[in-house]
N, C-alpha and C positions, 0 to 999 in steps of 0.2 A: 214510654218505654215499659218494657212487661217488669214487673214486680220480681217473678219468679223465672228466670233463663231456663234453667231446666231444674225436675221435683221428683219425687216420690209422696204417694200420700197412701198409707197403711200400705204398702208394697208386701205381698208376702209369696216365700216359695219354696217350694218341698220337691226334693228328691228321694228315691227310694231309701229310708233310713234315716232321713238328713232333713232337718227344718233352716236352712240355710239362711232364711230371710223372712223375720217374723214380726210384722205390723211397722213397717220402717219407714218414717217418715223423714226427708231431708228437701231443701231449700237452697238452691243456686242463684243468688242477685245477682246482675248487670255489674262489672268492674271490681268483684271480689273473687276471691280464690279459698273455697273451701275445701280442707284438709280432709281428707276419711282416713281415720285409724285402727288400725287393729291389727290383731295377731292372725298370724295364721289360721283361717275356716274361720276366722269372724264371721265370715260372709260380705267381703268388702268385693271381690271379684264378683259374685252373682248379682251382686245389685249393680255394678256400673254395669256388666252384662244386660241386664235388662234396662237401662238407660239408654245403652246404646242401638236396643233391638235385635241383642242376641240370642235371650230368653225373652218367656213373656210372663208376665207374672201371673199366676196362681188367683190372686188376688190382691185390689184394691189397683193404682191407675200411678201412671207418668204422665208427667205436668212437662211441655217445653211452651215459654214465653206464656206464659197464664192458660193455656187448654189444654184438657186433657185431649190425649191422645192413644191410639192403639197401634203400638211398632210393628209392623210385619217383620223385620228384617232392617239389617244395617244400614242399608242403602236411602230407607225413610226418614231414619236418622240422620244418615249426611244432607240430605233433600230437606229436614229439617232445620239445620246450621247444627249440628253435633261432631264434632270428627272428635276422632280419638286414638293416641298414641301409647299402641299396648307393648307392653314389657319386654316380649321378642319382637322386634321390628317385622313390618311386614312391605319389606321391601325387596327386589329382584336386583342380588348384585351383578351379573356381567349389565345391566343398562345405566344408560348415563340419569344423572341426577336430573334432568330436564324430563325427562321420559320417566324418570318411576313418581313426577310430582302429577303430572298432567295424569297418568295411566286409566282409564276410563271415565275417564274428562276432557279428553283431546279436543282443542279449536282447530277447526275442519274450514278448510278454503277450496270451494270447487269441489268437494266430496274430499278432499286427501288432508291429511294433518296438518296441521299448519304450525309446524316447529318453530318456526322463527316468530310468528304469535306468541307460542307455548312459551319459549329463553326469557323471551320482552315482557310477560306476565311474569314468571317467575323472579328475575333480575329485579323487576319492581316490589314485586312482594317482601323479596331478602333485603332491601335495599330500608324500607319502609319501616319492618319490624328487626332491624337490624339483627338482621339472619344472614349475615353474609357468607357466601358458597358458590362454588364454582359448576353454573350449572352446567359444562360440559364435561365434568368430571366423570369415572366410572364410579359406580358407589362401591363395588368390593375395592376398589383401591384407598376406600376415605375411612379412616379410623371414627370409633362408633360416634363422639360427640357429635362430629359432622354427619353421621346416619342419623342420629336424634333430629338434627337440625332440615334435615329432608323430611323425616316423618309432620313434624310441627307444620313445614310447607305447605305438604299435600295438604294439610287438614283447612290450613290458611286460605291456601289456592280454591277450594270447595266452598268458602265465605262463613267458614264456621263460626258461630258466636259462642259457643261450647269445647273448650278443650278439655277433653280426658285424657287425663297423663296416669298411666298403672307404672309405680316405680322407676319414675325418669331418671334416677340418679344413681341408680346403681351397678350402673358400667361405664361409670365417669370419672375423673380424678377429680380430687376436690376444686382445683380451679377450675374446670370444666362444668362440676355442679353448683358453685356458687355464680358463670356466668349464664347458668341455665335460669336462675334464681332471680335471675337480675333481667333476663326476656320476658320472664314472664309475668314478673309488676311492671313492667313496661307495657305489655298485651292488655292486662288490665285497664289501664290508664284510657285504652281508645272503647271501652264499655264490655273488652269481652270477659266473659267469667269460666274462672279455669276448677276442674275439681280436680284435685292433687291425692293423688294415694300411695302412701309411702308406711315405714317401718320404723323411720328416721323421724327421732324427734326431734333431735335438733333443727331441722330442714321445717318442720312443721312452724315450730316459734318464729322461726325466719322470716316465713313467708306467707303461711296464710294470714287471712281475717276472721272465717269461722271455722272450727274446728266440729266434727261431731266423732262420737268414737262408738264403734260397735263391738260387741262380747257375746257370742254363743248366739251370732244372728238376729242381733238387737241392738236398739240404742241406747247405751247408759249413759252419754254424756253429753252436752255441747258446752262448749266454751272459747272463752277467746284469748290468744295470746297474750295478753294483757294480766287475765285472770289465772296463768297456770305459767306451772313450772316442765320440767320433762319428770321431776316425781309425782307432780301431781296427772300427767298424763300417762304415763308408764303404770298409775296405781287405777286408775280408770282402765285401763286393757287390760288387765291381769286381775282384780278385783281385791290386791291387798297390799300392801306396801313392798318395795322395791328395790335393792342394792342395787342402784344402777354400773358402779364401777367397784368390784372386791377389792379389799387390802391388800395390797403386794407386797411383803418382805423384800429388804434388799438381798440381791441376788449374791451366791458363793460361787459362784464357778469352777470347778476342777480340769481334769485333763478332757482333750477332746472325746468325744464318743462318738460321734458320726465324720468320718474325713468324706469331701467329696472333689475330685483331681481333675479339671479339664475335661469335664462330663457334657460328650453330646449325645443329643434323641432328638429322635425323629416322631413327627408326629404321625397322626391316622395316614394322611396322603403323600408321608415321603419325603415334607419338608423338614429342617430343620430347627427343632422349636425348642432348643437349648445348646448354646454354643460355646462351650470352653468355659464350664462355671465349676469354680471354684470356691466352696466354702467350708468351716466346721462348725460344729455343734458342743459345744461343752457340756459336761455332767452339771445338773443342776442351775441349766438356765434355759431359757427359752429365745431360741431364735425367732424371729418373724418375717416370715415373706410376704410383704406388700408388694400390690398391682393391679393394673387393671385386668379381668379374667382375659384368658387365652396371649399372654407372654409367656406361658411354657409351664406355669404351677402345677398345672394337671399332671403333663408329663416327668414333670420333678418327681410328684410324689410317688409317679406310677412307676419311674427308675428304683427308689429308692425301696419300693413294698414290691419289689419284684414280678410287680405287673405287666412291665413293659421292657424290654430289654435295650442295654444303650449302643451306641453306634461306636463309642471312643468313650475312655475315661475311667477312673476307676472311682469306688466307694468302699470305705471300709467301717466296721464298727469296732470301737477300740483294737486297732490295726490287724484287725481278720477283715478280709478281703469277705463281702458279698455280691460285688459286681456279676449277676447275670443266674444267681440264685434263683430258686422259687421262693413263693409265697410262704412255702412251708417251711424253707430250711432258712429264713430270714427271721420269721416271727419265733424260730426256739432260739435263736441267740439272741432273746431279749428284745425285741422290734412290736412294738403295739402300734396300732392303725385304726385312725378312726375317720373312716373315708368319706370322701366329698358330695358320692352318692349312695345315701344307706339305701334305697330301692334295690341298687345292680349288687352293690359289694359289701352292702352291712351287713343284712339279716337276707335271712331265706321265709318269705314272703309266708308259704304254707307249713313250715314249721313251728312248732310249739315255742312260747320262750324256753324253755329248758333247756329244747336242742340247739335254740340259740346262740345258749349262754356258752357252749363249750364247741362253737361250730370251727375254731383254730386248734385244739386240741381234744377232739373225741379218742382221736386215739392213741392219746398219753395216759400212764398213771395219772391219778386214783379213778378216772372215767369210765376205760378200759382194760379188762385184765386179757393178753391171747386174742384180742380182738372181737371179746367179750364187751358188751356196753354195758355199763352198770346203773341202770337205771334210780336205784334208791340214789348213790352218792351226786349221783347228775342233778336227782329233784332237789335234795339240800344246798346243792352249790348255785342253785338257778334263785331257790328262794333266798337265802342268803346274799344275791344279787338283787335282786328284785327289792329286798328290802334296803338295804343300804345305798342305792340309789335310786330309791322312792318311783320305781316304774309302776307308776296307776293300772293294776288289771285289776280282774277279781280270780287270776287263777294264773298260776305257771304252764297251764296244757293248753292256754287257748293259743290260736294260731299270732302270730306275728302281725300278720295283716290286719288284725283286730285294733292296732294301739296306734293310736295317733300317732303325729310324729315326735313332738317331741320326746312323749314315751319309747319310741324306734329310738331315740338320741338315744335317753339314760339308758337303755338295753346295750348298745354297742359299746358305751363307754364302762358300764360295769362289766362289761364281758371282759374289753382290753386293759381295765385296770385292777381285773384279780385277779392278775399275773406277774411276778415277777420282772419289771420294765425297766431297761437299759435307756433304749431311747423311742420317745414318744412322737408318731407323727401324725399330727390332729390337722385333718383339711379341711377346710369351713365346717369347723365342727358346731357352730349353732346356727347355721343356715335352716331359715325356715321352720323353726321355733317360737317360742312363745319366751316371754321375757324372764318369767321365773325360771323355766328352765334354762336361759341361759347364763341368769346368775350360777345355778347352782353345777353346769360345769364349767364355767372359768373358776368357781375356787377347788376342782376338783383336778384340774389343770395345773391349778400354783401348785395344790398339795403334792403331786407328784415331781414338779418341778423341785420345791424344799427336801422332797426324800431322797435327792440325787438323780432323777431320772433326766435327760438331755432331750427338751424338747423343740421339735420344727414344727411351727403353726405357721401354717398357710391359711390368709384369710381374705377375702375382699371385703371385709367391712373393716374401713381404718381405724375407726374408733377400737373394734376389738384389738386389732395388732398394736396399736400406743398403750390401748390399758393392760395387757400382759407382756408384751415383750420387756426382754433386757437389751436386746442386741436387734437393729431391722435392718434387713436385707431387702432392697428393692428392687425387683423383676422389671426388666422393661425389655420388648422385642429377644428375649431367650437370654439374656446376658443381667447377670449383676451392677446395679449402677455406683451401686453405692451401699456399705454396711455402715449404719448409725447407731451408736449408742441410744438406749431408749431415752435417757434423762437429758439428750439435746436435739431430740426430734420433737415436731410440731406438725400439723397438718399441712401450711406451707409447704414445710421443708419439702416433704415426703411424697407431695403430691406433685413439684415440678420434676421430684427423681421419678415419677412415675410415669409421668409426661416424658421421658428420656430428657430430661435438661439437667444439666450438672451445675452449669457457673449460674 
């Protein structure tokens, strides 16, 4: 049996600006599962890429089952035993599960497909690796777990001894990713080795056997479960010690501040994707919307920031009606938005920070006199951002697109938090960040929370919504299942409300 299933040996790779993957070396044995870790632009995406023959490396070589090898292309990879299940499924929903496992791998009888082959291979495979699924199902009709569990197939079906999993877990409810967890030390068990790339430490301690971690397109660390904690993992990605969950104050509550009445929307194509939800917000706590993405958060938030207009229902902020307002006439009665996508709705891409800083009110006093910009008061109020929420530039003039993202974070959240804020609505607001930044706005979130502001965070990472919420509200198919106080919620609980299961 090969020593090494699949390898990197000094892998290195440059893009224009960017040393993505520099002298990286890693080690896949027969019936282990090794962890890749890191923050965002580690460089964990370009090196499975060039595992799997999507890049090629720059320099130095990929190792599958002890030889090196020269990838052309994905397909040499699958031809090799590598398959691999990337983060947005790449699968064709109107066809049935049977047909998107086999899809250019078709058993052919007389020249024509031989489907009833293709069911009796698949039903065997499901049946083997206890993947059970119905393979005459249509896949848009099967909610994502079971889309995961096709993807895992195809890769199965193809005889892969190499699973690439980019972020399995994160469109799953937690029973869904603990029995995902549970497949695939099972997979192991028959000699295949799986490389795991996640975010999730916890997930990591779980379930791998070796761990290596990359920072700034490097390897700083390997170790093993056994040998680390998630501070001692969390202080390896980020390169310094960690808060991994802020002090929470116990919450004060005051009068409502957000009412929301029997509120439906419609989504992009017409459907229904919030139906008769009714909730409030109190001054000085934080609600949390847990769920799995796409039961209507999106549209929640895009109702309530006046992005989206609703079909029925009403919303008010301390009982002034904003139901079908704009953007603009929302955010002066007090309304901060720190939105789900900072690309489309944070920041303005070729704009300086400066213009950034005041792109919700340019044209309010002290920025504008007459429609006049005042450019001096602008520069002091940008750098006065810039500094109290530590956005790493070397200048307020340079463009926007210049700053990573977590920097794009702290830029949008000191823009919406030096203003005057009634009520705060934060939508995966550390999506895709780096771990220090996301310490430092969850306590920037309490802080506003303790100075009375009324906050709704919407989040798909559960861990976030347990460790800041007071109050959780769980989304399931457009509807409220269930509101929980945060001090008797548990990742069970939350997770079968999010599954739509109530008893």
């Amino acid at each position: 049996m090969a020593e090494t299933l699949l390898g990197a040996y000094k892998v290195r790779k440059e893009f224009p600006g960017v040393l993505a993957n520099d002298d990286i070396s890693i080690s896949l044995r027969p019936g282990r599962i090794l962890a890749l870790l890191g923050e965002n632009g580690a460089g964990k995406s370009t090196l499975v890429n060039i595992l799997f023959g999507m890049y090629r490396p720059d320099d130095g070589h990929v190792i599958i089952k002890d030889e090196v090898v020269d990838l052309r292309g994905p397909d040499e990879a699958i031809s090799r035993g590598i398959g691999m299940v990337h983060q947005h499924f790449q699968l064709v929903p109107p066809m049935r599960v049977v047909e998107n496992i086999v899809l250019g791998a078709e058993p052919t009888r007389h020249g024509l497909v031989d489907l009833a082959e293709a069911r009796r291979r698949v039903v065997e495979l499901s049946e083997r690796y206890g993947l059970e699924i119905d393979p005459d199902a249509l896949v848009e009709d099967l909610p994502v777990g079971m889309q995961q569990r096709v993807e895992i197939l195809k890769a199965l079906y193809r005889d892969a001894d190499v699973l690439i999993l980019d972020e399995p877990t994160g469109v799953l409810t937690p029973q869904e990713a603990d029995h995902l967890l549970g497949v695939l030390r099972e997979l192991t068990e028959t000699g295949l080795g799986i490389v795991f790339i996640t975010h999730k430490l916890r997930e990591v301690l779980a379930i791998a056997d070796d761990i290596v971690v990359l920072r700034n397109g490097q390897v700083v660390g390997e170790t093993r479960p056994s040998d680390t904690d998630e501070s001692g993992l969390a202080e390896m990605m980020v390169g310094r010690n960690v808060m991994l969950q802020v002090e929470k104050s116990v919450s004060r509550p005051g009068e409502p501040v957000l009412e929301v009445e029997e509120l439906e929307v419609k989504d992009d194509r017409g459907q229904i994707a919030l139906d008769g939800l009714s909730f409030e917000v109190r001054a000085g706590e934080i609600l949390g919307v847990a769920g799995v993405e796409g039961n209507g958060q999106r549209e929640l938030v895009e109702a309530i920031t006046g992005l989206r207009v609703p079909s029925v229902g009403v919303m008010k902020i301390e009982g002034e009606e904003l139901t079908g307002e704009s953007p603009r006439q929302i955010t002066k009665k007090g309304v901060a938005h720190i939105p789900e996508d900072r690309e489309k709705h944070g920041v303005v891409a070729i704009y300086s920070l400066a213009e950034n800083t005041i792109l919700n009110r340019y044209h309010r006093k002290p920025f504008s006199i007459r429609g006049i910009l005042r450019r001096d008061v602008i520069r002091l109020h940008a750098q006065d951002v810039v500094d109290e929420f530590d956005v790493r530039t070397p200048s307020i003039s340079v463009p926007a697109s210049s700053l990573s993202g977590g920097n794009k974070q702290k830029l949008i959240v000191g823009r919406e938090f030096s203003d005057d804020i009634k009520l705060l609505i934060a939508a995966q607001p550390t999506r895709g960040i780096d771990i220090g930044a996301i310490e430092f706005i969850h306590r920037r979130i309490l802080e506003q929370r303790d100075k009375g502001a009324a906050v709704l965070l919407v989040s798909a990472e559960l861990d976030e919504i347990l460790g800041l919420s007071d109050r959780i509200a769980v989304l399931y198919d457009g509807k409220i299942m269930d509101v929980v106080d945060a001090q008797d919620a548990n990742r069970e609980k939350i997770g079968l409300l999010m599954a739509g299961i109530t008893d």
